[in-house]
PATORZA-493968 format. One record per residue: residue in one letter; x, y negated, z of N, C-alpha, C in turn. Coordinates in Angstrom, 1 decimal. Layout:
% PATORZA-493968
[site "A",[X,Y,Z],[X,Y,Z],[X,Y,Z]] ...
END
This chain:
% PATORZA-493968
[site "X",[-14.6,14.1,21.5],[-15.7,15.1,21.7],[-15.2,16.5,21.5]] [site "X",[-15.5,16.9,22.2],[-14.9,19.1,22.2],[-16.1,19.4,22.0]] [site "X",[-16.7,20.3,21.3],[-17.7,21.4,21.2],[-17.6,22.5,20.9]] [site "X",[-18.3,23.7,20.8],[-18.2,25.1,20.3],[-19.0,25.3,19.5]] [site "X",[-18.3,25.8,18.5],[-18.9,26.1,17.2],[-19.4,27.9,17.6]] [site "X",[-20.4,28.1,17.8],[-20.8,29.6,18.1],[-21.2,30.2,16.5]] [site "X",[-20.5,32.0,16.6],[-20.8,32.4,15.6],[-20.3,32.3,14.1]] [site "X",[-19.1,31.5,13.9],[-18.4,31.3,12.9],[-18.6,32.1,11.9]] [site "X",[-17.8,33.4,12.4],[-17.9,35.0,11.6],[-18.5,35.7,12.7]] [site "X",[-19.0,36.4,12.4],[-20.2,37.6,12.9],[-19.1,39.0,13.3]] [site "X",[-19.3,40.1,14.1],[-18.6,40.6,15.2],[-18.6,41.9,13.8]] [site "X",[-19.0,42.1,12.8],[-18.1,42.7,11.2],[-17.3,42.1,10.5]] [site "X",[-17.5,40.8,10.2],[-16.5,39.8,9.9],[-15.2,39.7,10.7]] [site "X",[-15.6,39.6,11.8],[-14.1,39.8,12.7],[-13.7,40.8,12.5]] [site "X",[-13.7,42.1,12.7],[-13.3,43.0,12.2],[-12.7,43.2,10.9]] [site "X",[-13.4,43.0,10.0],[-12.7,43.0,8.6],[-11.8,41.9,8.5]] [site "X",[-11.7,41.0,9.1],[-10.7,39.7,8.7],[-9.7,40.2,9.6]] [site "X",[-9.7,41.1,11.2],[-8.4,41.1,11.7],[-7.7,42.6,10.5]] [site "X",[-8.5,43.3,9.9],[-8.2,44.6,9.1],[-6.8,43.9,8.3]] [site "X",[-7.5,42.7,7.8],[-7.2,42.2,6.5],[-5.3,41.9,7.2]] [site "X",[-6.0,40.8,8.5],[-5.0,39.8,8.5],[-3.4,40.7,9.2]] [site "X",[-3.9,41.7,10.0],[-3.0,42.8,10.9],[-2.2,43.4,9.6]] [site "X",[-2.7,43.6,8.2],[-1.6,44.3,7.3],[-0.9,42.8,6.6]] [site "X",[-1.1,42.2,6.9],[-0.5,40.7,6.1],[0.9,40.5,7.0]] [site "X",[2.1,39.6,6.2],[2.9,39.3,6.3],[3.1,38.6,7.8]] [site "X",[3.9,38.3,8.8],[3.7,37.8,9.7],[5.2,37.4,10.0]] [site "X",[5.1,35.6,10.0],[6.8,35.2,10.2],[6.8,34.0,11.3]] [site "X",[7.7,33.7,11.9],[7.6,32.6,12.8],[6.5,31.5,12.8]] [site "X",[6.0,31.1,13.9],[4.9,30.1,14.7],[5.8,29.3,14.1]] [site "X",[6.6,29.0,13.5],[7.6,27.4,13.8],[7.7,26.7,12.2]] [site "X",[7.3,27.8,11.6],[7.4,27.1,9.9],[6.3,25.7,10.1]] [site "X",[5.3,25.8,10.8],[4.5,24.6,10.7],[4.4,23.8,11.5]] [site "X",[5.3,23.7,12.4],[5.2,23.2,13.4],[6.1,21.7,13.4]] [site "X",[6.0,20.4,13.9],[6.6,19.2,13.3],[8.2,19.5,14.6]] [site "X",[8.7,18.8,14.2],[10.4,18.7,14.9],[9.9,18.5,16.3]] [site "X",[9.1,18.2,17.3],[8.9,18.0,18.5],[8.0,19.3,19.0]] [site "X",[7.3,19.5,18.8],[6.7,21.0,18.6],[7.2,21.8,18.2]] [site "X",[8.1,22.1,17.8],[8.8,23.2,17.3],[9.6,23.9,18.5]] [site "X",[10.1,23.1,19.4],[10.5,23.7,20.4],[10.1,24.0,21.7]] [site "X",[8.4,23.9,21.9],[7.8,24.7,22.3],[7.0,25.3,22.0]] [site "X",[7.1,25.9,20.5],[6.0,26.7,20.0],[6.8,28.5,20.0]] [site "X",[5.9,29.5,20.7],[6.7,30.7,20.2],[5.4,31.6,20.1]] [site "X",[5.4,32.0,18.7],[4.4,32.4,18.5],[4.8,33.0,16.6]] [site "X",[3.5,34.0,16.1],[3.6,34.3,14.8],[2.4,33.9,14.2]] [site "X",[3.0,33.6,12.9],[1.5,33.4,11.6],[2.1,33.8,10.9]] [site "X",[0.5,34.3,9.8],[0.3,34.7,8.4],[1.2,33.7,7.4]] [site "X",[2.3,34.4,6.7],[2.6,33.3,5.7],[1.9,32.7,4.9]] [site "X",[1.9,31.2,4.9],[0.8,30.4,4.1],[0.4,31.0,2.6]] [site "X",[1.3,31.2,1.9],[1.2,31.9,0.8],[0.8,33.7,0.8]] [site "X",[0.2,33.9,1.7],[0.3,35.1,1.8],[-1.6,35.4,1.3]] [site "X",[-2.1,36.5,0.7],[-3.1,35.7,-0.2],[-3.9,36.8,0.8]] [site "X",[-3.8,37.3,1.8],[-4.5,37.5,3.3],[-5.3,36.6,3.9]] [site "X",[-3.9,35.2,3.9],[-4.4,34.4,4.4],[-5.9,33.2,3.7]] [site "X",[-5.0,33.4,2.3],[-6.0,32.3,1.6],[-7.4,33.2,1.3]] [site "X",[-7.7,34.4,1.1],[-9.3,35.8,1.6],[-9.5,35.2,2.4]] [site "X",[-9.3,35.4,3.9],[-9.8,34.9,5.2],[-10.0,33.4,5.5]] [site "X",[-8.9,32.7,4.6],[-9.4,31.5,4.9],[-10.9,31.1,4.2]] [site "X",[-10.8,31.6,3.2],[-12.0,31.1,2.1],[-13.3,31.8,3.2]] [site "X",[-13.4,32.7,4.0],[-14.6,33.3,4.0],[-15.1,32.3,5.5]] [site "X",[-14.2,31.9,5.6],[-14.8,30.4,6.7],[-14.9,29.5,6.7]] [site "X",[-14.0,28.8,5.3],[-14.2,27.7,5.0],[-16.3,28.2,4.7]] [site "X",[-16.6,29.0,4.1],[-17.6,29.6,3.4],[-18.7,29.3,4.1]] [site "X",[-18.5,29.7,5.7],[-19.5,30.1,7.0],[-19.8,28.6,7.2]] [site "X",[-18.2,27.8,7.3],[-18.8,26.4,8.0],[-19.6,25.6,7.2]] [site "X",[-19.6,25.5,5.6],[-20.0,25.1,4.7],[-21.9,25.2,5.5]] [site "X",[-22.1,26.5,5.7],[-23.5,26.5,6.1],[-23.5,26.7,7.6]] [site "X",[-22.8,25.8,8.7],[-23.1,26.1,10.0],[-23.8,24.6,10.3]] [site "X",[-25.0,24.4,10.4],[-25.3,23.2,10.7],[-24.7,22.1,11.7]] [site "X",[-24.4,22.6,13.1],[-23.5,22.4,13.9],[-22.5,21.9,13.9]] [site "X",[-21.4,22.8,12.5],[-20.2,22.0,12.3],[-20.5,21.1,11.6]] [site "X",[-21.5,20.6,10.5],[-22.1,19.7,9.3],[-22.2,18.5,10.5]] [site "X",[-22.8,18.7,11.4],[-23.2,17.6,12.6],[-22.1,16.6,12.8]] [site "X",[-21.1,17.7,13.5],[-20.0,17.3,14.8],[-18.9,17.0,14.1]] [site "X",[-18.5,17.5,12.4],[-17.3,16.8,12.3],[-17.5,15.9,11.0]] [site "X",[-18.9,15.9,10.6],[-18.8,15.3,9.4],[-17.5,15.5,8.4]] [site "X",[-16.9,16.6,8.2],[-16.2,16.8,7.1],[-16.1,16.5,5.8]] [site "X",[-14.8,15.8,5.2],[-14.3,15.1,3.8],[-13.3,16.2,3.7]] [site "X",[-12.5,16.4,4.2],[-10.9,17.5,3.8],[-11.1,18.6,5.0]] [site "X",[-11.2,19.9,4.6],[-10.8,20.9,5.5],[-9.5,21.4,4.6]] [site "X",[-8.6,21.5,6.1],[-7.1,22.4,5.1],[-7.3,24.2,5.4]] [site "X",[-7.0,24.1,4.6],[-6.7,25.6,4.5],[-6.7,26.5,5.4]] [site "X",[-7.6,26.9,6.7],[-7.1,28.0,7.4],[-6.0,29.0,7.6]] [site "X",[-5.5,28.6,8.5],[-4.0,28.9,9.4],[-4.3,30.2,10.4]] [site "X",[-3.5,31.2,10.6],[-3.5,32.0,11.5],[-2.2,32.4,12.1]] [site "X",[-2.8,32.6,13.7],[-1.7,32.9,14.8],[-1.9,34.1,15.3]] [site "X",[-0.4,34.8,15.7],[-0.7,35.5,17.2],[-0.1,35.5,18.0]] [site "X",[-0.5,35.4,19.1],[0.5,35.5,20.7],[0.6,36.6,21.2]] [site "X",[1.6,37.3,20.9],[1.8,38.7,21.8],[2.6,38.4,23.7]] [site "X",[2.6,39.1,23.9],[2.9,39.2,25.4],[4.4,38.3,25.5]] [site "X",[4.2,37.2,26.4],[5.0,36.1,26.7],[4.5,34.9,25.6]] [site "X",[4.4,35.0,24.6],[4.4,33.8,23.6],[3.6,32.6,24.2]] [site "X",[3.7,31.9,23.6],[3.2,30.6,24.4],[3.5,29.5,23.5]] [site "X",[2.6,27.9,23.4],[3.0,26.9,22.7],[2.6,25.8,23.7]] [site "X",[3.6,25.1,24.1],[3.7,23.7,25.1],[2.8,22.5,24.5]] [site "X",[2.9,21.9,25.7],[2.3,20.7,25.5],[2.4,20.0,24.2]] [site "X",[1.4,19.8,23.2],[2.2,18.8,21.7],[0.9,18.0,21.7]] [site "X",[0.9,17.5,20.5],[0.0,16.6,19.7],[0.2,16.9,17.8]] [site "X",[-1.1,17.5,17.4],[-0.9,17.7,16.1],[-0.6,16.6,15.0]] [site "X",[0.3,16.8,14.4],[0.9,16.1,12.7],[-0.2,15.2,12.5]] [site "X",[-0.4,13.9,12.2],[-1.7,12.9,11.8],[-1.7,13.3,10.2]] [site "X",[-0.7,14.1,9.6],[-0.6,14.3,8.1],[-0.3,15.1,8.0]] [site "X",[-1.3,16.4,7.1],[-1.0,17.4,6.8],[-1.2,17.7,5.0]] [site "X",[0.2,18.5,4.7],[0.3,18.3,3.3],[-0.3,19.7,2.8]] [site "X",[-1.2,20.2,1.9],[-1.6,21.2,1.4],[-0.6,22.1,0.8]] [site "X",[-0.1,23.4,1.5],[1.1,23.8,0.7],[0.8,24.3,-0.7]] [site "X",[1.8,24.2,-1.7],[1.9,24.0,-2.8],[1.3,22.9,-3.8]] [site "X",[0.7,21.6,-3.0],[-0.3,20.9,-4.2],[0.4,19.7,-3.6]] [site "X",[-0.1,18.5,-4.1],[0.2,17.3,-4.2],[-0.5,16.5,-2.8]] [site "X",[-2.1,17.4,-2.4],[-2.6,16.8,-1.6],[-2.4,16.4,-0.2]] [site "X",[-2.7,15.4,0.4],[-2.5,15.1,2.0],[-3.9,15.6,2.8]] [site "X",[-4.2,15.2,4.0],[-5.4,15.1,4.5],[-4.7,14.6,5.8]] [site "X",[-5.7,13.5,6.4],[-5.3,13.1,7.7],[-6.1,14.0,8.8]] [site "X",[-5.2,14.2,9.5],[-5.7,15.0,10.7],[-6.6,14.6,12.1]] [site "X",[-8.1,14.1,11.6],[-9.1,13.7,12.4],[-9.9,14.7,13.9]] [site "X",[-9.4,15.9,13.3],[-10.4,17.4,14.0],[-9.3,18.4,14.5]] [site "X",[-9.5,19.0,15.0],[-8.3,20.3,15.4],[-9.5,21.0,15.4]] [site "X",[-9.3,22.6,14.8],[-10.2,23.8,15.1],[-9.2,25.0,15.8]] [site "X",[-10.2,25.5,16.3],[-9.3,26.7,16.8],[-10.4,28.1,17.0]] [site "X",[-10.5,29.2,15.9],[-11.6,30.2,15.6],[-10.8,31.2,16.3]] [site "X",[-11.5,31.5,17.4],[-11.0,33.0,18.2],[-11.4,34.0,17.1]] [site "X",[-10.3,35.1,17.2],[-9.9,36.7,16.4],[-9.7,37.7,17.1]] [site "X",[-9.7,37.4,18.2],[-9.7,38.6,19.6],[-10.7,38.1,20.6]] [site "X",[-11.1,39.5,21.1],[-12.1,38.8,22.1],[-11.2,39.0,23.2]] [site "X",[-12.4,38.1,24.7],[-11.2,37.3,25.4],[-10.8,38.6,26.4]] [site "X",[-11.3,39.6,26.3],[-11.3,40.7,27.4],[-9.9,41.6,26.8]] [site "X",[-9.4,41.5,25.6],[-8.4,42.0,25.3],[-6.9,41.9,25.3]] [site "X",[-6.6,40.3,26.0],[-5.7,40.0,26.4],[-6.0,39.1,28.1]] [site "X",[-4.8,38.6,28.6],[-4.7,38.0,29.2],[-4.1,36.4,29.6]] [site "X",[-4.4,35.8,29.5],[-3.4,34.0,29.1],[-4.1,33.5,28.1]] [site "X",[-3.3,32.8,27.4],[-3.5,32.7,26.0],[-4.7,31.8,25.8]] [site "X",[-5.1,31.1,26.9],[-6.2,30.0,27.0],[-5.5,28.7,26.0]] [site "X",[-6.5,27.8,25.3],[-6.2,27.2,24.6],[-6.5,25.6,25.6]] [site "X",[-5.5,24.9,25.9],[-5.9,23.9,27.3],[-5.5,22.9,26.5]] [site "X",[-6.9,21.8,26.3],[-7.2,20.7,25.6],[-7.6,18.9,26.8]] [site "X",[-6.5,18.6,26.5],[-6.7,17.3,27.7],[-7.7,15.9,27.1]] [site "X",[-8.5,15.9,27.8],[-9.8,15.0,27.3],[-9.4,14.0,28.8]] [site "X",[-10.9,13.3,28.6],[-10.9,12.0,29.0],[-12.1,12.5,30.3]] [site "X",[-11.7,13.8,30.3],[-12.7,14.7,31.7],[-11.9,15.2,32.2]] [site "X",[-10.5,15.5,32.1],[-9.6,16.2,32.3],[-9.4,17.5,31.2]] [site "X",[-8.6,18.5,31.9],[-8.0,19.3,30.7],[-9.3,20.4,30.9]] [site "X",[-9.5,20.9,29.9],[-10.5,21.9,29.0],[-9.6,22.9,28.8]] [site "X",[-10.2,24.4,29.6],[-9.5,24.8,29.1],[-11.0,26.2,28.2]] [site "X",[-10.0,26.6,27.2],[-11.2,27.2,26.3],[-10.4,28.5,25.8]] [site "X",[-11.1,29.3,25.9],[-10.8,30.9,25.7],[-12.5,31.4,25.2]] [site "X",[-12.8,31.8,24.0],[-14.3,31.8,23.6],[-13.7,33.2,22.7]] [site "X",[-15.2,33.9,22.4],[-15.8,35.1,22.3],[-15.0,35.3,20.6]] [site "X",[-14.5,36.6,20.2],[-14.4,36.5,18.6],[-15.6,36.0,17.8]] [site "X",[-15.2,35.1,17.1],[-16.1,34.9,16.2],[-16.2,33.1,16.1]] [site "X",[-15.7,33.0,17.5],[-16.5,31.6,17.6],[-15.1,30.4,17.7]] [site "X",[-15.5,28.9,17.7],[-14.4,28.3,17.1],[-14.7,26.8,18.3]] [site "X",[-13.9,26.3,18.8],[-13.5,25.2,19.5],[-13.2,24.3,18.5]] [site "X",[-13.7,22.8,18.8],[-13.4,21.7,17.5],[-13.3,20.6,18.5]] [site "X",[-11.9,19.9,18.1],[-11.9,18.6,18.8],[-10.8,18.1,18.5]] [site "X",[-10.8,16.6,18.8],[-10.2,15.3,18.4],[-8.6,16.0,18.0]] [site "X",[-8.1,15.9,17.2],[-6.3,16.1,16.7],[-5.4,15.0,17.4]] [site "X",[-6.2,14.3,18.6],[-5.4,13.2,19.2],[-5.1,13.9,20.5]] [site "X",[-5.2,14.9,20.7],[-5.5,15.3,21.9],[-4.0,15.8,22.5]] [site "X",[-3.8,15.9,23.3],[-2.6,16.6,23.9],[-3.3,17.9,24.4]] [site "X",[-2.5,19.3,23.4],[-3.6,20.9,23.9],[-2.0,21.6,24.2]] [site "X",[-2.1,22.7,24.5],[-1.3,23.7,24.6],[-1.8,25.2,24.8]] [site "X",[-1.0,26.1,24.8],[-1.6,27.7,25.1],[-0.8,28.5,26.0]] [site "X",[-1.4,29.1,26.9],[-0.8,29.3,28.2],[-0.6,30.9,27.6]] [site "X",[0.7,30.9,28.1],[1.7,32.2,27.8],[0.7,33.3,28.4]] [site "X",[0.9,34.4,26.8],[-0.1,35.5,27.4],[0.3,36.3,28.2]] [site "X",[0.2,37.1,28.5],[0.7,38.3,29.7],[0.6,39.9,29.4]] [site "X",[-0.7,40.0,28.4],[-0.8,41.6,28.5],[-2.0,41.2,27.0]] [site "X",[-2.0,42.4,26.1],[-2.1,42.1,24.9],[-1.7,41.3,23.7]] [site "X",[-3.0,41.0,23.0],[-2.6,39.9,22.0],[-3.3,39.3,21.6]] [site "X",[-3.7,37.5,21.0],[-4.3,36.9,21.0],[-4.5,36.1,19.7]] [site "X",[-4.9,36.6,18.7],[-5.0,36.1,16.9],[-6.5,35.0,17.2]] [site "X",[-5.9,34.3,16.3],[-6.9,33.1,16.3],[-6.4,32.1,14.3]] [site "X",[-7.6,31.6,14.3],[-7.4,30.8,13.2],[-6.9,29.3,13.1]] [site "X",[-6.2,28.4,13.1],[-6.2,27.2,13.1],[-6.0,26.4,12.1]] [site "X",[-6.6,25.4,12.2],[-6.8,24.2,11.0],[-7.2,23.1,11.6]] [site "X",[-7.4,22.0,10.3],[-8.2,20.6,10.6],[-8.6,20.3,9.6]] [site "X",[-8.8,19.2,10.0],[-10.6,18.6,9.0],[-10.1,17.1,9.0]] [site "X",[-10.5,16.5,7.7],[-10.2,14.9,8.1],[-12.4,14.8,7.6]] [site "X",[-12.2,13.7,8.3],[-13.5,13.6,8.9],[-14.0,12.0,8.0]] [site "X",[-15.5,12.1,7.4],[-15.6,10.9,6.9],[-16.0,9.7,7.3]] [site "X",[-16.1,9.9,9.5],[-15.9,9.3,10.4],[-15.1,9.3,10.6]] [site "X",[-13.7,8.1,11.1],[-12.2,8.3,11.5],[-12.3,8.4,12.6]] [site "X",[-13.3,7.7,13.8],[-13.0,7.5,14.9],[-13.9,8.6,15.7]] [site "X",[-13.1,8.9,16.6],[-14.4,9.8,17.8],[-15.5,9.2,18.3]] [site "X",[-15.1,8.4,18.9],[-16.2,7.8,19.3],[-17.9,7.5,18.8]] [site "X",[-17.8,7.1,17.1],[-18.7,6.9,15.9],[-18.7,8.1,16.3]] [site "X",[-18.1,9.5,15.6],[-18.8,10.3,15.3],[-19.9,11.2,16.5]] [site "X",[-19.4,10.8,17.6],[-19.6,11.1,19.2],[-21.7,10.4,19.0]] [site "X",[-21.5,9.5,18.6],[-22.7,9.0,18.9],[-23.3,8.9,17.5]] [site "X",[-22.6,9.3,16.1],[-24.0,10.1,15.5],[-24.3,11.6,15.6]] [site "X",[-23.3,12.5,16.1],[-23.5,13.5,16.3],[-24.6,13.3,17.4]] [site "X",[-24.9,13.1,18.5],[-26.2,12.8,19.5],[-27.1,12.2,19.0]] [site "X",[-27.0,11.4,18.3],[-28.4,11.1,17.7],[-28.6,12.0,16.4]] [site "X",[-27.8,13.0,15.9],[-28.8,13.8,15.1],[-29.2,14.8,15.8]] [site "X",[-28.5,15.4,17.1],[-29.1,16.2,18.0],[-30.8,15.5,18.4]] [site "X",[-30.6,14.3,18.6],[-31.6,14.0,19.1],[-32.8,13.5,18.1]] [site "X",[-32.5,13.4,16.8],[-33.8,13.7,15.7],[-34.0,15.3,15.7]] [site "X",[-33.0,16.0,15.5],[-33.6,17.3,15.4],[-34.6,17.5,16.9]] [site "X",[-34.4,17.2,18.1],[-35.4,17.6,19.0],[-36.7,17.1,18.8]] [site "X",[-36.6,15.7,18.5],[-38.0,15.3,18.0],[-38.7,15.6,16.7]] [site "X",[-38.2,15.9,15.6],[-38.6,16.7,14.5],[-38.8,18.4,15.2]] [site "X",[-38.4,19.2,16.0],[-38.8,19.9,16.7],[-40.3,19.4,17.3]] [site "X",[-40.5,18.9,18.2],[-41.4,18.6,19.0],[-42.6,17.9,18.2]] [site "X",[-42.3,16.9,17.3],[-43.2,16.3,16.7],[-42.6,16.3,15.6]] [site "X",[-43.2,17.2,14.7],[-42.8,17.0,13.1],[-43.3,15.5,12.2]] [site "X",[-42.3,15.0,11.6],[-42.2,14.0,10.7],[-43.1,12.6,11.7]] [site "X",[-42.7,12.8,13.0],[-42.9,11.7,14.3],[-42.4,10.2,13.5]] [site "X",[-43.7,9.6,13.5],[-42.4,7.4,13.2],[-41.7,7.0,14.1]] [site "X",[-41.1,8.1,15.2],[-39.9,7.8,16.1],[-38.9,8.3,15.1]] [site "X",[-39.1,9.3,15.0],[-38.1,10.3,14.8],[-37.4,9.4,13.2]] [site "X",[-38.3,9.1,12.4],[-38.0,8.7,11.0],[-37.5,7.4,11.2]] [site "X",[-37.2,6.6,12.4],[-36.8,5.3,12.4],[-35.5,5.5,13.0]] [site "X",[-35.5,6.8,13.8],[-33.8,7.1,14.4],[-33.2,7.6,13.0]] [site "X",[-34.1,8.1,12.2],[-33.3,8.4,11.4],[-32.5,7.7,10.6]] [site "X",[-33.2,6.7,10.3],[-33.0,5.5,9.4],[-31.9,4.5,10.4]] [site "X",[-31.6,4.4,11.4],[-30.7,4.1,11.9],[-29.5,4.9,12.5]] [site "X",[-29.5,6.4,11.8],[-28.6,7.0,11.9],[-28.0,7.5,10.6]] [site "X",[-28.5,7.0,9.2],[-28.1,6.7,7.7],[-27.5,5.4,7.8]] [site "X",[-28.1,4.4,8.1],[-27.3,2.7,8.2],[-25.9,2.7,9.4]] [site "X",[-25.9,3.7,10.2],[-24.4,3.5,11.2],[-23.5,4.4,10.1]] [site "X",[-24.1,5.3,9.4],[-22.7,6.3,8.6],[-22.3,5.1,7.5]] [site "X",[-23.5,4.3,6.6],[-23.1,3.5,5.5],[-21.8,2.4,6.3]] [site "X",[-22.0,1.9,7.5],[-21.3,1.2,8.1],[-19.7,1.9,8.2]] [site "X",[-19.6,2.9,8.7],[-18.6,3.7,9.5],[-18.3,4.4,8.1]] [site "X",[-18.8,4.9,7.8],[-17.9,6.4,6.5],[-17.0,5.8,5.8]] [site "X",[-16.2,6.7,5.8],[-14.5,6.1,4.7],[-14.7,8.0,4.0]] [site "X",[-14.9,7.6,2.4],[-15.0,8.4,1.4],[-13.5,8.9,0.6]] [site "X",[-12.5,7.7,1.5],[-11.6,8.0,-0.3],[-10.1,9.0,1.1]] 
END
């Protein structure tokens, strides 16, 4: 499942997080990148340790905490730490597939890599390229969205970013391990909470609506992995 998370950070918040992130330390795309990806990735990020990064990361980890939307679509257990990039003119990152195991830098922790995010930091009228092309089971997606707003989808995915041309292109990246493993589950309770909220819309506290719900509590007791 691909969706758009609209609205992440708000069009002040982008601004003050690119303020933040443009005076922050900025060292090779390739420190995170696994031995097969590494050599098509050309690109810069904020050093993980760089406490730019961990400001801006906290103030989204913060947003999605209250974005209903993202609460829906990825059911989140582990978000890592918010990551940022930029692509200046030529850079580009090839075809890959993200790490299934991402280690929290400096701590002991893991997180398995169930979600890929990708939070635009430029809007799309300021550069050129630099589309973020995600191959699904509809064909390739390709997604270039408004500052503020964030693309989320399977970390199984084969994505890449098409070499920019004219400007520059800052974005956030992370993942989420999910306390659904599989896409699919999560694909069909994310629709069926879409589809309580319409009928709680339409008909408040409806005995349809309270019986989807009740069989959309007994598929998570089935499906969720906690540890």
């Amino acid at each position: 499942m691909l969706i758009t998370i609209p609205s992440v950070l708000d069009a002040h918040e982008v601004t003050e997080a690119r303020s933040i992130l443009d005076a922050a330390t900025w060292v090779d795309g390739k420190v995170t990148a696994g031995v097969q990806s590494a050599s098509v990735k050309h690109n810069q990020q904020v050093a993980e340790t760089d406490p730019a990064a961990r400001q801006v990361g906290d103030w989204i980890i913060k947003r999605l905490e209250q974005h209903p939307l993202f609460i829906s679509a990825a059911l989140p257990l582990k978000v890592f730490p918010p990551l940022f990039n930029r692509y200046g003119e030529g850079h580009t990152f090839g075809t890959h597939v993200d790490n299934a195991i991402r280690q929290i830098t400096g701590t002991p922790y893991r997180i398995r890599t169930d979600l890929s995010a990708t939070l635009f930091l430029s809007e799309p009228d300021t550069y050129d390229g630099g589309e973020l092309c995600i191959e699904d089971t509809y064909g390739t997606q390709r997604v270039k969205l408004p500052a503020g707003d964030m693309v989320l989808y399977p970390a199984t995915s084969l994505h890449y970013v098409t070499p920019v041309t004219k400007g520059v292109r800052v974005a956030s990246f992370f993942w989420m391990q999910s306390m659904i493993r599989d896409d699919a589950q999560r694909t069909i309770l994310f629709d069926l909470d879409a589809t309580i909220q319409l009928m709680n819309q339409d008909q408040p506290h409806s005995e349809h609506a309270i019986r989807l719900t009740g069989i959309y509590h007994n598929l998570l007791r089935q499906w969720v992995e906690m540890g």
